[in-house]
C-alpha positions in Angstrom: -77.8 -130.0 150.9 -80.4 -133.2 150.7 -82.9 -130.9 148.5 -80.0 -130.0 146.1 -79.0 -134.2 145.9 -82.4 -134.8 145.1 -82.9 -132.1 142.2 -78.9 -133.2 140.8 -80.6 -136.7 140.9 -83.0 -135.9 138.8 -81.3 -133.4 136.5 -78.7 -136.7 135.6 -81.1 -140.1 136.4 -81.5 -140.4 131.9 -77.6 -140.8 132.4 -77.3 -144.1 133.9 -79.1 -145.2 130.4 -76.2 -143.9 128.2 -73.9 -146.5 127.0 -70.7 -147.2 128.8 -68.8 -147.0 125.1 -69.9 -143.2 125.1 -67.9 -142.7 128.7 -64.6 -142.5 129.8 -63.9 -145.2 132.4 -61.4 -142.7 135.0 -58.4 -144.3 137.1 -57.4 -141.8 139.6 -53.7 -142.9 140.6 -52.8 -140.5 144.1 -49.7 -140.7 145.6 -48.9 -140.3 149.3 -46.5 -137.5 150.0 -44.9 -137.0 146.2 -43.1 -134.2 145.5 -44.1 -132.5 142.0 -40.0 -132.5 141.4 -39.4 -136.1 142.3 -41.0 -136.9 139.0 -38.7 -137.6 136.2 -40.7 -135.8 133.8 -40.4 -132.6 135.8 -37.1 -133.0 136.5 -35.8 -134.9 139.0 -32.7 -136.1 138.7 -32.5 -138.5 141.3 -35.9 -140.7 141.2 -37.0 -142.4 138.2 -40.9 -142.5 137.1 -40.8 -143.6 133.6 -44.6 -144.5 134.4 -45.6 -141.4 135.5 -43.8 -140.1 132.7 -45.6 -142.5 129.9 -48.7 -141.1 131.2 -47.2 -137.6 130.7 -45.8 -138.1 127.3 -48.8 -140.0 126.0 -51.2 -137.5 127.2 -51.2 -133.6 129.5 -48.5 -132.8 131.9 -49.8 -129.8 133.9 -47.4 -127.7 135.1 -49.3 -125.1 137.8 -51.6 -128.0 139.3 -52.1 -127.5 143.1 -53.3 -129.0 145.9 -55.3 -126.0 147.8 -54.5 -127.1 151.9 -51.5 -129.2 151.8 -52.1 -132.2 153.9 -53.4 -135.9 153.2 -57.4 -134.9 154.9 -58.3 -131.4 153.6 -56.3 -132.0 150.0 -58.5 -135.3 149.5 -61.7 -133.6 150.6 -60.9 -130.8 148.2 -61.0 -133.7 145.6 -63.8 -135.4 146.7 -66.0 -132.5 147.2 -64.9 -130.1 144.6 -64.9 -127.3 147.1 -61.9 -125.1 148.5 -60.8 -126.1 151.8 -62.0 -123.0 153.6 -64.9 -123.7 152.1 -65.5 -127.4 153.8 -66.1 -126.5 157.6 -64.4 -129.0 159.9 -62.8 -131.0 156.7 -60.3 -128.0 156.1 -58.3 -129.2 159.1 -56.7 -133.0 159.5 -58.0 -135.6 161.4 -62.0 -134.2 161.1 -64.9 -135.7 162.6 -66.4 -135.4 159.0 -70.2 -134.5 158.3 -72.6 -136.0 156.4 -73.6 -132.7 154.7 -71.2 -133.7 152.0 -71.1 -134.9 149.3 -68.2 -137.4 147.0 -67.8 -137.6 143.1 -67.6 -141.4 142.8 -71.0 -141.7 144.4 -72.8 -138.8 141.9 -70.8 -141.0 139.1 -72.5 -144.1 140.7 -75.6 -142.4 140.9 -75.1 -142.1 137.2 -74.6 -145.8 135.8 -70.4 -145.7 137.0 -68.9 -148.7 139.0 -66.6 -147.6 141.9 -64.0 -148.9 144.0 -61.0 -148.2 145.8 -57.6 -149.4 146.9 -55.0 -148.5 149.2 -55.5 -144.6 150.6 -58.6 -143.0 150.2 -60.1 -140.4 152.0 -58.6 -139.9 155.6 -57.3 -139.4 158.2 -60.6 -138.5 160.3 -63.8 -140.3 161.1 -66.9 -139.6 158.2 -70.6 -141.5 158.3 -71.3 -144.5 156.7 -71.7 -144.7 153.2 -74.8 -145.8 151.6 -74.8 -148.4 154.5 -71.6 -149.4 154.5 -69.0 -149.2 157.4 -65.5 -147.4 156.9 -64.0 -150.9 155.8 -66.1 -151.4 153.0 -66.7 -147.8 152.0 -64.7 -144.9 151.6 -65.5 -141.6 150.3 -63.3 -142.3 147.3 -65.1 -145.7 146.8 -66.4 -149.6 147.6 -62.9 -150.9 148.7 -61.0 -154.1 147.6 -58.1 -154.2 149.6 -57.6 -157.8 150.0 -54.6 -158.8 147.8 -51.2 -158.4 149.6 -47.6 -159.2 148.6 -44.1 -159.1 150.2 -43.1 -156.0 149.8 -38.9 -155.0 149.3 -38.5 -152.9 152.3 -40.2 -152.9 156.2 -41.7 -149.3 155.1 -43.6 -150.2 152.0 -47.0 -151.2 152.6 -48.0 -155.0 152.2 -51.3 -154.0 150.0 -51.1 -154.8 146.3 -52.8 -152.2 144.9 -52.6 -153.2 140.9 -53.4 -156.8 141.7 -56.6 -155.0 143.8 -57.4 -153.1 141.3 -57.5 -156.4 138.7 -59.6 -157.9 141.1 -62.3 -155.2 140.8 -61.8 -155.1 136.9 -62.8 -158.6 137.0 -65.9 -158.2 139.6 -67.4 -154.8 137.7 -70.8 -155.0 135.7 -68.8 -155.3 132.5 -71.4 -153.3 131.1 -71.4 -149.9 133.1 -68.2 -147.2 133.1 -66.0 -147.9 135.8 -64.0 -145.2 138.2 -61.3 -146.6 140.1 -59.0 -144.8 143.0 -55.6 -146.3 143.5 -53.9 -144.7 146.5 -51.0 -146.0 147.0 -49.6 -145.2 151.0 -45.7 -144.3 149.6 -44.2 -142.3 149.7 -45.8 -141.5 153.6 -43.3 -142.2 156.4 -42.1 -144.4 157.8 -38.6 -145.6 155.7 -36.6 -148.6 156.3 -34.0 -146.4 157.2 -30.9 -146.4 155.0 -32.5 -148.9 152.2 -31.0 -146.5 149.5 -27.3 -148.7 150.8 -29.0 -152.2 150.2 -30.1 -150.4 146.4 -27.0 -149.6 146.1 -27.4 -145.6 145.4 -25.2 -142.9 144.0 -25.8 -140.0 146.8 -24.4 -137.7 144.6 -27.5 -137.4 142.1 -29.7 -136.7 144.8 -31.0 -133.0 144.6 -30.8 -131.1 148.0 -33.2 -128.1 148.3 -31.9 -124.6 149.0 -33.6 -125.3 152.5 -31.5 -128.1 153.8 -28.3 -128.2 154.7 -26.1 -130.6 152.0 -24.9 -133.7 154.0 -24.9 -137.5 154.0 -28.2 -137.5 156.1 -30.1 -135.1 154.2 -29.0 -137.4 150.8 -29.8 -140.6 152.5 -33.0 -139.6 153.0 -34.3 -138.3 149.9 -32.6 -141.4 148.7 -35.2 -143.6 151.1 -37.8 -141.0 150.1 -37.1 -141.6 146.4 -37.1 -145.7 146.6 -41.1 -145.7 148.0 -41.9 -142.9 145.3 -40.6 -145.3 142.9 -42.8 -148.0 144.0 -45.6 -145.9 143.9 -44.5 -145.4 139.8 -44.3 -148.9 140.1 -48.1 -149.7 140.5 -48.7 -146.9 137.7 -47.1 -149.0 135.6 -49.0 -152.5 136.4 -52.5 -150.9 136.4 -52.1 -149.2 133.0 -50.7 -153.1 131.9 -53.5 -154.3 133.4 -55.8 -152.0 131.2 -53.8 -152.7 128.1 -54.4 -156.5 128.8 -58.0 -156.1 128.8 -58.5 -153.3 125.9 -59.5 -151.1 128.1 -56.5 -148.5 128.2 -57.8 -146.1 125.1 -61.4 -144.9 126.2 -59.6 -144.9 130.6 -58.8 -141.4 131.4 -56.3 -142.2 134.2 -55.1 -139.5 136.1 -52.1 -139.7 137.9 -50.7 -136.7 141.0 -49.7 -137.0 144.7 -51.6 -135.1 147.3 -48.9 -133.0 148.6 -45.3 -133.0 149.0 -42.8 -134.7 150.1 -42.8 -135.5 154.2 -39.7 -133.6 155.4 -39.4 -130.3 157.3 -40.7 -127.1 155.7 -42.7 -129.2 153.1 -45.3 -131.4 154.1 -48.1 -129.3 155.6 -46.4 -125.7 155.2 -47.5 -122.9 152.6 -44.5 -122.9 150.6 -44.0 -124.2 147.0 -42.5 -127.6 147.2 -45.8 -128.6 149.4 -48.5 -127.8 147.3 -47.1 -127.7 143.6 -48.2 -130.8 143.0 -47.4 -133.0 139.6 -50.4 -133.9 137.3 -50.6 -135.6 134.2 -53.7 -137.5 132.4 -53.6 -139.9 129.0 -57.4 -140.7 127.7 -56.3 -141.9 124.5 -57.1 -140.2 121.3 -59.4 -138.1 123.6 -56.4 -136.4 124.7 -53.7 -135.2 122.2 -50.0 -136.4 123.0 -47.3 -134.7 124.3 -48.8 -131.7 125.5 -48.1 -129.4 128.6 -49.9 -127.1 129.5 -49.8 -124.2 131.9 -53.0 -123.4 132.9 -53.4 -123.3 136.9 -56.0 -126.1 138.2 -56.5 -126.8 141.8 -57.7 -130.0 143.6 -61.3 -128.7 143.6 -61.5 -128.6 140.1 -61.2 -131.8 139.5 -65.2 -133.6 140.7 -66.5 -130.8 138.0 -63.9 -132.0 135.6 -64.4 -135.8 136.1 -68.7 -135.4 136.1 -68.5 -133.6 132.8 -66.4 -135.4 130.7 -69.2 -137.9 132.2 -71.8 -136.2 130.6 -73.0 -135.8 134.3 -74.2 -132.0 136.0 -72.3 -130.4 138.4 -73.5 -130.6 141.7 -74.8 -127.5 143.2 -71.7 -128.4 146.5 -69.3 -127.6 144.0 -67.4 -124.4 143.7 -64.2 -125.6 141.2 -64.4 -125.4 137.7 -64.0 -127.8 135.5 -60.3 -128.0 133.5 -62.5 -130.3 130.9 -61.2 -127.6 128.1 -57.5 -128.1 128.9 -57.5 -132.1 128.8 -59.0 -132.0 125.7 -57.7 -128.9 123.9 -55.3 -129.4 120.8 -52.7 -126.6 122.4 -50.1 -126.1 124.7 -49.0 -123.7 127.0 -51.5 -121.4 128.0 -55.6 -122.2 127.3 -57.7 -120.1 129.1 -56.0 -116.8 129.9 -58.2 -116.0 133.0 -56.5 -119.3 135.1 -53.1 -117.5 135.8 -53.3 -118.2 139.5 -54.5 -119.9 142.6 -55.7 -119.9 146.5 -54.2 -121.7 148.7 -54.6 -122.4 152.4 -54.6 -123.8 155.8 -56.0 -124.6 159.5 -55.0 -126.8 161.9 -53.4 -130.0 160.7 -52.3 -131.5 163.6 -52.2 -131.7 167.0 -49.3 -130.0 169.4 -50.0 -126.6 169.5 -50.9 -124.0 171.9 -52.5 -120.2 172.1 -52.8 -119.3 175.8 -55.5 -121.8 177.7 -56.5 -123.0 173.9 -55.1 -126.3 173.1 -54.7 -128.2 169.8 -54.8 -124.7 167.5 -54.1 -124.4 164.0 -52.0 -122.3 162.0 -54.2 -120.4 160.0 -52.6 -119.1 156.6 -53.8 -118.3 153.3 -51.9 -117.6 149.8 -52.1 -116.5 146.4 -49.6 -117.7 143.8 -49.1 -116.7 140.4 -46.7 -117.6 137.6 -44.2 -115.3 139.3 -45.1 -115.1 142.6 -46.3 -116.1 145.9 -47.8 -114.4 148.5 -48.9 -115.8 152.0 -50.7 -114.0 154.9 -49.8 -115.8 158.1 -53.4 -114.3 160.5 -51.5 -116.0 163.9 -48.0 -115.5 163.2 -47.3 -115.7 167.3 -47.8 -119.6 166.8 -45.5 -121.6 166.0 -45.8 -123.2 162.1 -44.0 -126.7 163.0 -46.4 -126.7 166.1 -45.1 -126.2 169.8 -41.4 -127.6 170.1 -42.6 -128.8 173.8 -44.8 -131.8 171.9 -42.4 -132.1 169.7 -42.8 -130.0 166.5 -46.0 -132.7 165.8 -46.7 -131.2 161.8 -43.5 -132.6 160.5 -43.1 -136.3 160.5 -39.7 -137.9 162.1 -37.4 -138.7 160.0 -33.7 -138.1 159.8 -33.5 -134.6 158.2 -36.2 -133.4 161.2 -33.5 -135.2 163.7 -30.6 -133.6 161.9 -32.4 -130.5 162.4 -33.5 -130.1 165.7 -29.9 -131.7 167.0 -28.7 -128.4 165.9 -27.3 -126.0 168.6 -27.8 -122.1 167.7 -23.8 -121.6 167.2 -23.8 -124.6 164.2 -23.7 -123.4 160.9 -26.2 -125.1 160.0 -28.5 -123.6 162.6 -30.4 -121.2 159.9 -31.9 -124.3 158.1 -33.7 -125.2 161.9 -34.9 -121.6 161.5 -35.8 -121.8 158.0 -37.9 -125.3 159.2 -39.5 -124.5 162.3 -38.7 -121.0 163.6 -41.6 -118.7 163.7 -42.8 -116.6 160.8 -44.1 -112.6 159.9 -47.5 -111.9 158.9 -46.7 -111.5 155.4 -44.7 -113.9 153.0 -43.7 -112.8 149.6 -41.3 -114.8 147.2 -40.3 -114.3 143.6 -41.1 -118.1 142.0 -38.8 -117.6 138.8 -35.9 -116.6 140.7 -36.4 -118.3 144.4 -38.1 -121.6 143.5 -37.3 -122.9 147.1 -38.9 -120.0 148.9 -36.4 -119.2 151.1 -35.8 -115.3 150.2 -38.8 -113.8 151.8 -39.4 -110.0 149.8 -42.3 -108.7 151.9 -40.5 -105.4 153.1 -38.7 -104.7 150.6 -40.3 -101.8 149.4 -39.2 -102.8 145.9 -42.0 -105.2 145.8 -44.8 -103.2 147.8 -47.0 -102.2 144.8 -46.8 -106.3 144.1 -47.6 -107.2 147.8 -50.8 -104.8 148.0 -51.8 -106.1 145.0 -51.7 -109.8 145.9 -53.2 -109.4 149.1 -56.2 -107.2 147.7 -56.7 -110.1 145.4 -56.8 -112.9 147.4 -58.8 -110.9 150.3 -61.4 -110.4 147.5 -61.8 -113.4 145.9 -61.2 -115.2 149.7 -64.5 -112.8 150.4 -66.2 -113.9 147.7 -66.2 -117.8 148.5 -67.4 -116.8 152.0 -64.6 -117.9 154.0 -64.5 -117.1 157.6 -61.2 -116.1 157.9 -62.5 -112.8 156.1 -65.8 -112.7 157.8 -64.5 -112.6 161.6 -65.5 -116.2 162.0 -61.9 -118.0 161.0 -61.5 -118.9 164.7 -64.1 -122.0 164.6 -61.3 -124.0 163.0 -59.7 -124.1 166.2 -62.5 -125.1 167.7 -63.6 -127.9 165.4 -62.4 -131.4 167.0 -59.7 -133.1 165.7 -60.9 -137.2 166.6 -58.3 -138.2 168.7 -59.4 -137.2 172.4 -57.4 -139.5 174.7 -54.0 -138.6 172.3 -54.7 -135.1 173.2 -55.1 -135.6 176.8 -52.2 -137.6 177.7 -50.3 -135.0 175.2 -51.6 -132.2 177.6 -51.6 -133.8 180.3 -55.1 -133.0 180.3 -57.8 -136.3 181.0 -60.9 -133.9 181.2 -59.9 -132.0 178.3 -62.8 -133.2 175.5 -62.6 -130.9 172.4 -66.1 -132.5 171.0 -68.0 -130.9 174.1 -65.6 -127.9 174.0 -67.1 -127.1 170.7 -71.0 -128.6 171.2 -71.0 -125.8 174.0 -69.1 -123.0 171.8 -71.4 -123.9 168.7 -73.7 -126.3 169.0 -74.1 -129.6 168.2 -71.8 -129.8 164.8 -74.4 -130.9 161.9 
C-alpha cells in the first residue's frame, strides 16, 4: 500500500500548482442517523428540511444512493476509503482497531494543494493511528479538527458543538489561496433524545408517518417526533454553513454535498439490511457546475464517492479504491437514468456491536449480504441461527434504547402487537427477498414463494459473482475472521460476559497473527 502512495504521489504532485479558481472547494454535510424519508424533499411529511431541500432543488437529488454496511464505522470508512466494506478487513465491523494500511480522501486532496478540516463526527467509533503526527483530537480521518466553538443548545440531547460557527472559524484560518474541503458531521440525529421534547415544540402527532413495522401508538409518534426535532437541527447547520459561504462568495465554485450515514436509530433500522437503513438521502449543488432541479436515478454507493470527489479535483484515483466515480451524473444535463449499467447495488454487514454469542465464541457478528435493484431486494443471511438484534440476554445491544425498543420488548407473546417484536428482533431465514415498488417497508418477505424463484436465483447468482469478484471472504471460505477481528472495547466485553480474562486482541494475534 506505501509503494502505491508513493507512485499516486507522484502521478498528482504538478496538481498542488493548479490554481484554486480551477477547483471545486467540497463541503461534505453527514448526518448522524437520518433517514432518507425524513427529508422533506423525499417526502416526509412530518420533518421539515427546507435546507436540505435548497441543496436539492438548486442542484442533484439522487434517489438510489446507499450507504453499503449500515452503521456509523464501516459506512464512514466506505467514504473515506472508497472501498466496499467487505472489502476493508477489520473496518467492515464497528468499533475497529483500524490499520494504518489505509488510506483517506481529504489527505490525497491535501497531498494535492486542498485545505482540510473537520467538525463534529468524523470517522469513528474505533481506534485508527495517528495522522500525519497528529493525535485523535487534532486529526481525524475525515480531517484537521476545529471543534472549539460551542453554544447552548434547545434540548439536553443536542450536542453543545457549533458546527457552522466551527466551520467559519476554519474558513477564516485556511490559506486563502489553496481549495478547501470541509466535513461537517453533525452528532443528530444519534440517540440520546430529551425525551418527549416534541410536547415543549408543541407538535401535531398526527403528521407523523409510522412505518408498516411499528405498531401505530402515542409512543411510537412521540418518538419520531423527538427523532424529527434533532434531524431538523441537523438541517439547521445546513442552512448556516451554506450562509456562511454565500457571505464570503464562496457558495458558486463549493460543491457541498449533503446525506446521513444510515438511518434512522430505532428497531429494524439502524444497523439491519433492510431498506429504511441503508437508502440513504443525497443531494449536491456546485453552482452552474451542476444543472438545477435535477434527480436522478442512477445507483451510487458510499464508496463511490473518494473517486468522485478526487476527480472533479483533477486528482488520480488511488490504486485503494474500488468505487467509481458518479462525476458523470453530477454534472450531466439529464434526469432520470444516466448510465444504464448502475441499476443496482451491494450491500452488507459483520459484526456491529457487541452482545452476541455462537457457542464458546463471544462478541460475533451477523454476517449478511444483499443485492438491491430498482424493484427488488435480495439478502442472504450466512448465520441465520444468530440473533440480528444481538443476544436478548445483553440486551438486544445493535438497537439503541429508546422508547419504541422499550415499547417493544415490553410486549408479551399474546399482545397484538407482539408481531412487530418479531418483525424487530426475532430471528431471520437464510434468504430475504422483497418486492421494493410494492413493500417499501420490507416487511413481506417473498423468498419461497415459488412465484419469485427464477428472480431469487437470479439475484443471488449476481451478487455471489460480483461479491467473488471483489475478493470478499465471505465467498472465499475466509468470512469468519470478522468475528475474530477485535472490537476495542475489552473490559466492556468482559464485565458483559462475565468474562475478565477474555482478551479478543490476543484471541485474534494467536488465530492470525499480529493484525498489520
Amino acid at each position: 500500500m506505501r509503494i502505491l502512495l508513493a507512485v499516486w504521489l507522484l502521478c498528482c504532485a504538478s496538481m498542488s500548482l493548479v490554481a484554486a479558481a480551477e477547483r471545486p472547494n467540497i463541503l461534505f454535510i453527514i448526518a448522524d442517523d437520518a433517514s432518507r424519508d425524513s427529508m422533506g424533499i423525499y417526502g416526509s411529511t412530518y420533518v421539515e428540511t427546507p435546507n436540505f431541500d435548497r441543496i436539492a432543488r438548486e442542484g442533484v437529488m439522487f434517489t438510489q444512493a446507499y450507504n453499503c454496511n449500515p452503521k456509523c464505522a464501516p459506512a464512514r470508512a466506505c467514504l473515506l476509503t472508497g472501498r466496499y466494506s467487505w472489502q476493508l478487513e477489520e473496518s467492515c465491523n464497528h468499533q475497529p482497531i483500524m490499520s494504518d494500511k489505509w488510506v483517506f480522501y481529504p489527505y490525497l486532496l491535501e497531498q494535492a494543494g486542498y485545505a482540510v478540516g473537520l467538525t463534529g463526527k468524523g470517522w469513528g467509533p474505533g481506534s485508527f493511528p495517528a495522522i500525519n503526527g497528529k493525535p485523535p483530537e487534532e486529526a481525524n480521518p475525515a480531517g484537521y479538527v476545529y471543534n472549539k466553538r460551542l453554544l447552548v443548545p434547545p434540548f439536553s440531547g443536542i450536542s453543545k458543538r457549533d458546527y457552522a460557527s466551527n466551520f467559519d472559524d476554519f474558513l477564516e484560518r485556511r490559506p486563502q489561496d489553496r481549495p478547501f474541503c470541509f466535513w461537517l458531521g453533525p452528532t443528530e440525529p444519534h440517540r440520546a433524545y430529551e425525551k418527549d421534547s416534541w410536547k415543549k415544540q408543541g407538535r401535531d402527532l398526527s403528521k407523523v408517518s409510522v412505518p408498516a413495522y411499528f405498531p401505530d401508538n402515542e409512543t411510537i409518534r412521540g418518538d419520531l417526533a423527538d427523532y424529527a426535532i434533532e434531524v431538523e437541527w441537523y438541517d439547521l447547520h445546513i442552512g448556516r454553513a451554506v450562509e456562511s459561504l454565500e457571505q464570503r462568495g464562496l457558495l458558486e465554485n463549493t460543491l457541498v454535498i449533503v446525506t446521513s450515514d444510515h438511518g434512522m436509530p430505532f428497531p429494524r433500522v439502524k444497523g439491519q439490511i433492510y431498506d429504511d437503513g441503508f437508502h440513504v438521502p443525497f443531494a449536491a449543488r456546485w453552482g452552474a457546475k451542476i444543472k438545477p432541479g435535477r434527480t436522478v436515478t442512477d445507483f451510487i454507493t458510499f464508496p463511490d464517492l473518494a473517486p468522485t470527489l478526487l476527480e472533479l479535483a483533477g486528482v488520480p484515483s488511488h490504486p485503494q479504491m474500488t468505487g467509481q466515480s458518479f462525476a458523470k451524473q453530477l454534472l450531466s444535463e439529464h434526469s432520470g437514468r444516466i448510465d444504464p449499467d448502475r441499476d443496482h447495488t451491494l450491500l452488507g454487514k459483520e459484526r456491529h456491536d457487541v452482545g452476541r454469542t455462537d457457542g464458546e465464541q463471544l462478541s460475533v457478528g451477523y454476517p449478511a449480504r444483499a443485492i438491491r435493484t430498482d424493484q427488488f431486494l435480495f439478502v442472504h443471511n450466512f448465520k441465520p441461527n444468530r440473533w440480528p438484534g444481538g443476544d436478548p440476554e445483553f440486551g438486544l445491544l445493535n438497537c439503541d434504547d429508546s422508547p419504541t425498543k422499550q415499547y417493544l420488548t415490553g410486549l408479551s407473546v399474546t399482545n397484538p402487537d407482539y408481531p412487530f417484536y418479531e418483525l424487530a428482533f426475532g430471528k431471520r431465514p437464510v434468504e430475504e427477498l422483497f418486492d421494493m415498488e410494492q413493500d417499501p417497508d420490507c416487511v413481506k418477505n417473498l423468498a419461497d414463494d415459488p412465484n419469485y424463484a427464477v428472480i431469487k436465483a437470479r439475484l443471488w447468482n449476481q451478487l455471489q459473482q460480483e461479491l467473488t469478484q471483489q475478493g470478499d471472504p465471505r465467498m472465499l471460505d475466509g468470512g469468519d475472521i470478522f468475528d475474530y477481528y477485535p472490537n476495542l472495547q475489552v473490559e466492556r466485553q468482559q464485565k458483559l460476559y462475565q468474562r475478565p480474562d477474555w482478551n479478543p486482541i490476543e484471541i485474534f494475534k494467536q488465530k492470525y497473527g499480529p493484525q498489520e
